[in-house]
N, C-alpha and C positions, 0 to 999 in steps of 0.2 A: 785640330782634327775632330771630325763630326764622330759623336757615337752612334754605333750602330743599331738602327731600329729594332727592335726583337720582335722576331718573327707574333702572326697572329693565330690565335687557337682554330682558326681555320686551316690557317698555312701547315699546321702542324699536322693537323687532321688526316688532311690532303696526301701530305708528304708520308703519315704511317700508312695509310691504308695504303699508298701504292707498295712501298717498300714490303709490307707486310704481302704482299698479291704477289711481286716479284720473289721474296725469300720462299713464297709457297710453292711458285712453280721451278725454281730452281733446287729446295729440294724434293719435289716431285720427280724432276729431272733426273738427279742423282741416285734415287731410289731404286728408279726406272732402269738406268741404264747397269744399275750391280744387279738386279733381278734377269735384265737381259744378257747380261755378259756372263752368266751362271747358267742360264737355259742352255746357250751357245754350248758353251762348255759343255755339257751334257751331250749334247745333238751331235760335235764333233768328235767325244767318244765313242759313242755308240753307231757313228757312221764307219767309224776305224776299225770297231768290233764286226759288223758287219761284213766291210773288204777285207778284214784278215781270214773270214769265217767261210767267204766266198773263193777268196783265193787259195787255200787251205784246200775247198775240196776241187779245186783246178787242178792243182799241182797235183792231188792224188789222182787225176785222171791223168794225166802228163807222165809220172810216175808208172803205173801200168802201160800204157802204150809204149813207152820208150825203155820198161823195164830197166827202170833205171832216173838216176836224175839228168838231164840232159840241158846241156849250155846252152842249143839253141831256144828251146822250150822255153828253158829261165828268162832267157831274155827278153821272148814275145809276151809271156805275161807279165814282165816289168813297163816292155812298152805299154802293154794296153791300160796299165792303172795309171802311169804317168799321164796319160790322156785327161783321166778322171783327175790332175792331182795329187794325187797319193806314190806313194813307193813304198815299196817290199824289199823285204831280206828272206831270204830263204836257208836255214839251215839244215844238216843232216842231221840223220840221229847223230850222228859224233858231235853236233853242239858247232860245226863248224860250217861256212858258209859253204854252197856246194859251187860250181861250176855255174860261168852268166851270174852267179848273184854276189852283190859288192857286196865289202866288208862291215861288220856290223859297229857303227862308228856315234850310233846316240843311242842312249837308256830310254827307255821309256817304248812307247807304242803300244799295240795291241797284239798279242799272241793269238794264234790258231796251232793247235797238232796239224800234221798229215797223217790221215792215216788210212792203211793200205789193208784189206781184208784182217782188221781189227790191232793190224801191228803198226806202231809208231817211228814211220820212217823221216821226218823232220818236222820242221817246226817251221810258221809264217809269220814275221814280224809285218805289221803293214803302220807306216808311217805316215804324217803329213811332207807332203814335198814343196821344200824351201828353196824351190829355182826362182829366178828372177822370170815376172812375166806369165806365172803360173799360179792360178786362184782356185782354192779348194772350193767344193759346195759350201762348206763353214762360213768363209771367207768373203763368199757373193753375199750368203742372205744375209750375214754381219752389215756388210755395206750398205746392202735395200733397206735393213731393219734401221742403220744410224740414221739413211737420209730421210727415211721416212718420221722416223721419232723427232727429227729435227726441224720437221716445217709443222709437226702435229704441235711440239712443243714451244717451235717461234708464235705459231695461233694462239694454244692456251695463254702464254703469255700477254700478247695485247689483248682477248678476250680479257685477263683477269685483272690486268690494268685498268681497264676502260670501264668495268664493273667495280674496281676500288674506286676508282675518279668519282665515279656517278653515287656509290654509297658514301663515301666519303664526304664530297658535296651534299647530298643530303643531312648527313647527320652533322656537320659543318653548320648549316642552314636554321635547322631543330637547334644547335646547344648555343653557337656562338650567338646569333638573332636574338634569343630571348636574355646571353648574359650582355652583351651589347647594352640592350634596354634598361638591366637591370644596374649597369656600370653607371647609364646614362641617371638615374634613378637616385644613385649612390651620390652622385656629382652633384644632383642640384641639392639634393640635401645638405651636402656641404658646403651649399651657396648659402645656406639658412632658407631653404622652399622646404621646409617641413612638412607643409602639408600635399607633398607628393607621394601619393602610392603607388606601391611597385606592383602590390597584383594583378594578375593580368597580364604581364610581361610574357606567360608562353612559358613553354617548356615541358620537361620533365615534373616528374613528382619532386626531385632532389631541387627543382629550379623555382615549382611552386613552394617549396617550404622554405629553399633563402626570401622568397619576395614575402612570403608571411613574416619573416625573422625581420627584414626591412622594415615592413610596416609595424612589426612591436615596435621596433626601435626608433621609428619618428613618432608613434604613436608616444613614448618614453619622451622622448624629445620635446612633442608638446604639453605634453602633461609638467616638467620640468620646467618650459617656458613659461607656462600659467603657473608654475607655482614661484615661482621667479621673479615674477612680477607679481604677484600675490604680496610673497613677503617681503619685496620692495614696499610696495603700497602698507603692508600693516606696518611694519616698521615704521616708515615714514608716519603714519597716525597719531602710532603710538606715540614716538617721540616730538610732530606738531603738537599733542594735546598737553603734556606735560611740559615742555618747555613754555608754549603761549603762557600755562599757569604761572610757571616761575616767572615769564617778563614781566605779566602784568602787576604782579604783585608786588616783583622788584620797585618796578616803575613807580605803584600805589606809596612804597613806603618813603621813594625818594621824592614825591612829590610831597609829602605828608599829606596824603590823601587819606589814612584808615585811619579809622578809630580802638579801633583793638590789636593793637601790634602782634598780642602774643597770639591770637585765632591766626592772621595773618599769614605769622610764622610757623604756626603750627600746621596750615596748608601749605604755606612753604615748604615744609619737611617733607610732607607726605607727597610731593610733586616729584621733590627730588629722589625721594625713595623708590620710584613708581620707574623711576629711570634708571635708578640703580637695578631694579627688578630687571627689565628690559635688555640691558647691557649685558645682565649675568646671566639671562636665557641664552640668547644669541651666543653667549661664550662658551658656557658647557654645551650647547646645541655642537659650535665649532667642533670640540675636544672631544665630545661621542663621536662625530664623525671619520675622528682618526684613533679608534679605540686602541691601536695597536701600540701608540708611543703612553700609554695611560696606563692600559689595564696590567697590572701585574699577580699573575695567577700564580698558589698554591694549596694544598690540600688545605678545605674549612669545613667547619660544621654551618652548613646552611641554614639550620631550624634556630643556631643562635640570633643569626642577622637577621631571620623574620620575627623571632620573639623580641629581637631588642627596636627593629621599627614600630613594630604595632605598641610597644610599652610607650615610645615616645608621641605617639598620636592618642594613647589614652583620654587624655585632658582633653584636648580637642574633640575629640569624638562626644564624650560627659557634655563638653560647654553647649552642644547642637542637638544635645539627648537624641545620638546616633550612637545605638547598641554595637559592640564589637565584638565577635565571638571569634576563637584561635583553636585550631588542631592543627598541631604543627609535632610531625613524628621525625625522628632521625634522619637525616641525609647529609651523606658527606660527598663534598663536589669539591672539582679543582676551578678557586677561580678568585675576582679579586673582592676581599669582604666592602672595601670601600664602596667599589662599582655597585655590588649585587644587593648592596643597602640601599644606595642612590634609585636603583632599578624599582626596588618596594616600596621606598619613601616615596618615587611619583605615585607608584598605582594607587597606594594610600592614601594620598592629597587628591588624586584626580577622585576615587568613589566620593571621600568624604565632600569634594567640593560640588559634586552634583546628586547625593545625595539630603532629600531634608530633615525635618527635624521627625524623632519618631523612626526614622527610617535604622535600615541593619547593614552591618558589614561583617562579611564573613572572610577569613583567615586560614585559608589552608596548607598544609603542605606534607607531601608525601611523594613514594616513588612508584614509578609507572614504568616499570622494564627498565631502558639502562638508564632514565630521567629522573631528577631531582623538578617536582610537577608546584609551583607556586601558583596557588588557585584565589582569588582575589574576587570577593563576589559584591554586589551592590544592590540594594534596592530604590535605586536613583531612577535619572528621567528615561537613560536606554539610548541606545543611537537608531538608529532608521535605519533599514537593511542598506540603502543605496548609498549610506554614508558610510558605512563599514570597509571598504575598502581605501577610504581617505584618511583613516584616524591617523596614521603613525608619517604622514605629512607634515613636514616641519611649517608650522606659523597656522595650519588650517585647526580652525574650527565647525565642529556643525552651527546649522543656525539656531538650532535649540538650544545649545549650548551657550550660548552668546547672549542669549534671553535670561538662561539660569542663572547664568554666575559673570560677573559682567571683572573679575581679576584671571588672572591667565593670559599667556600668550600661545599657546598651540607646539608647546615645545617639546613638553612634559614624555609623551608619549613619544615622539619622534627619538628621542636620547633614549629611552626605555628599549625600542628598538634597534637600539646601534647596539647599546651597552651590552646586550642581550644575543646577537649575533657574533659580538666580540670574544665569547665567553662560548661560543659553536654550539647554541643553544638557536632557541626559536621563540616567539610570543602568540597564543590564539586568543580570539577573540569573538564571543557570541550575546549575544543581545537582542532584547525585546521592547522596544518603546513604551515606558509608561511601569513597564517591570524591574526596570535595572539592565546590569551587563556582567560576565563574568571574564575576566581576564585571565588566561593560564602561559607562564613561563615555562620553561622545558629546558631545563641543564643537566650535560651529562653529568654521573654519578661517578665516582673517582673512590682508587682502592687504594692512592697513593694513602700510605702515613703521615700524621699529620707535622707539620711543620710551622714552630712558632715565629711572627714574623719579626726582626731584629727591631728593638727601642731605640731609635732616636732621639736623643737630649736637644733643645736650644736655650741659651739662657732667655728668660723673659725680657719681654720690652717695654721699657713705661711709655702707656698712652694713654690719650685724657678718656674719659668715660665715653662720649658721645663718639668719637671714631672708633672705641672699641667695638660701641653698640654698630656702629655701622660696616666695618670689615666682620662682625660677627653674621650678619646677614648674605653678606656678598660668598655664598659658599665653592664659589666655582674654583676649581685647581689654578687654575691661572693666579685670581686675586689673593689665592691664601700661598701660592709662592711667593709675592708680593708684599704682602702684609708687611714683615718685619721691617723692607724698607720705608713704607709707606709710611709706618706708624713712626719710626723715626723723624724724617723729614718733616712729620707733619706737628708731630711733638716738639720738635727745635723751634718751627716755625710759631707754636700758639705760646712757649715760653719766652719766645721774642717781643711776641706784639704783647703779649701779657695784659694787664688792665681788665682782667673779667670779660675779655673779646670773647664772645660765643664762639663753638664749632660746628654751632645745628647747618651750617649750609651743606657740609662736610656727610653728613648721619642720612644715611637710607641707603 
């Protein structure tokens, strides 16, 4: 069985506006006819008021000439209203009907006195008359009024029809045309034509800001695509450059081609370290990216973890006679000490590595409204205004950058940013070529009490020096859950081959 088509945002259009045109004149209709059916009422009142008020002062002339109430009388002015429609009851002062006039057999009507030289000799009920084949005044214009309401009302109707049709098509025209476009738009983008704009498509303001919201978003799409194959491309370099190293060398020692085995090897090392480096970008890069299975936040003192990053960058800073100055006041945040360490320890590796020797690092940290504010300042090379919006790109380098400091993979800052939005926080960023840069984090400020985080014990694992020195480098989450097996395995394995078999292939 075919499913069925669902209707189109024209079809729909179409279809309200008429209904919407018809419910209007239908209850215009109904409005109309309680308003007219109430006038009615009125008019048939005061028409009844009128012949009872008429007949009233008949009968008191009937009355004096006939001195008296008189049958045949009664009867001639019954005939003559029945003419009109109507009919009378005629009673005496005693309340009862006189002679010629029937019996008083429905409630209601309209009352008249008679009265005779000021004395009240009966009373004139004057009714509607309900014979077959006889039509009040009321009655007629009811009838002209319905037929007439009824061809005015069938007109309004196709007028407002034909008026809904033609607005409806119209704005049909206006909304569906331009999302059509924009549908069209969406589809080839999902063909992978990224470089399709949707502005221009027409419409509304609500239709020009989805096609701006489009074009962000292929706009995203190519920018993701270049970066894509960006770090396709460095990757790939990276890893060509350092592996050729190790073949060649391989190769060199298996032909005995060198003459200094240990230089060799000692490139050796640093080949494979260089890979190791690489791998363990790319892997905490991975694991910022899903901060949410990583970070585990509760209340900390923030000024500890900056005091205790900048203590361990000391030496390093001394070895480049790059000054390091610290103000670092109270703040307590909820969030994870490991992450928001890692977050420092980049910003601090990335000033000290572009800044040079002689140069200053400043240390800040303080609160700024509900923000715990880490201020991070440099007096390095600077980024270039137009590169400032590319820093926190995963694999991208500026080109200056690339000239200063030729170790780095462009990751540092990309994980800085993850780790940092993980934590409902934010990173800014301003800079002056040839000045330096100043970095500031922003984490909210947390009232929770603090909470110490649970010890966990593992027994140690004997491994040889050279793998320790090398798992001791690899710091990514991944490898240090890893480690204990590694160092096993790998430990069985060099007390098997045993004989002084080195592990340097193993180390970096």
């Amino acid at each position: 069985m075919r499913a069925r088509r669902p209707l189109g945002l024209r079809t729909h259009l179409l279809g309200a506006m008429v209904m919407l045109a018809l419910a209007s004149v239908a209850l215009t209709a109904m409005l109309v006819n309680r308003a007219v059916d109430s006038e009615l009422g009125d008019f048939s009142k005061r028409d009844l008021r009128i012949t009872a008020v008429n007949a009233a002062d008949t009968a008191a002339a009937v009355y004096l000439e006939d001195r008296g109430w008189s049958e045949r009388s009664v009867l001639a002015m019954r005939t003559v209203l029945r003419a009109h429609g109507e009919a009378i009851v005629v009673l005496g002062a005693n309340g009862r009907p006189v002679p010629g006039s029937p019996s008083l057999t429905a409630v209601g009507g309209q009352r008249a006195a008679v009265l005779v030289h000021g004395h009240d000799v009966g009373t004139v009920i004057a009714t509607p008359l309900r014979a077959a084949g006889v039509v009040t005044p009321a009655q007629r214009l009811d009838r002209q009024l319905a037929r007439r309401m009824d061809g005015l009302l069938l007109t309004a109707g196709i007028v407002a029809a034909s008026l809904a049709l033609l607005l409806a098509l119209l704005v049909a025209l206006h909304v569906a045309g331009p999302l059509q476009r924009l549908t069209e738009v969406a589809r080839r983008m999902g063909a992978g034509e990224i470089e399709t704009r949707a502005t221009g498509s027409g419409g509304g303001r609500e239709m020009t800001r989805l096609a701006h919201t489009m074009d962000r978003l292929a706009a995203a799409l190519r920018r993701q695509d270049e970066l894509r194959r960006a770090t396709a491309s460095d990757v790939t370099h990276e890893l060509r450059g350092a592996l050729v190293g190790v073949f060649a060398r391989v190769e060199a020692l298996r032909e005995g081609l060198v003459e200094d085995e240990h230089a060799v090897l000692h490139a050796l090392d640093g080949d494979v370290r260089r890979l190791h480096r690489l791998v363990d970008d790319v892997d905490r890069l991975a694991e910022a990216q899903r901060p949410g299975l990583l970070v585990c936040k509760r209340p900390i003192h923030l000024d500890e973890i900056v005091l205790a990053s900048v203590a361990r960058y000391a030496d390093r800073c001394a070895a480049r006679a790059v000054v390091v100055r610290e103000r670092v006041a109270r703040a307590r945040v909820e969030g994870d000490p490991e992450r928001l360490g890692q977050v420092v320890d980049n910003l601090l590796s990335n000033a000290l590595r572009y800044t040079g020797e002689g140069g200053r690092i400043a240390v800040k940290l303080e609160a700024r409204g509900a923000y715990a504010v880490i201020e991070i300042s440099d007096t390095g090379i600077g980024i270039a205004p137009e590169h400032l919006g590319r820093i926190f790109d995963r694999f991208w380098r500026a080109p200056e950058a690339r000239v200063a400091a030729a170790g780095g993979s462009g990751v540092g800052l990309a994980v800085v940013a993850d780790l940092v939005r993980a934590h409902d926080g934010r990173v800014e960023v301003s800079s002056r070529p040839g000045r330096g840069s100043v970095f500031s984090v922003f984490v909210p400020l947390s009232e929770r009490p603090l909470v110490r985080a649970p010890a966990h014990r593992r027994a140690p694992t004997p491994v040889v020096p050279e793998l320790r020195l090398a798992l001791g480098e690899m710091r990514s989450p991944a490898v240090s859950r890893l480690d204990c097996d590694l160092a096993d395995a790998l430990a069985h394995r060099a007390g098997v081959l045993g004989r002084g078999q080195s592990s340097a292939p193993f180390a970096g």
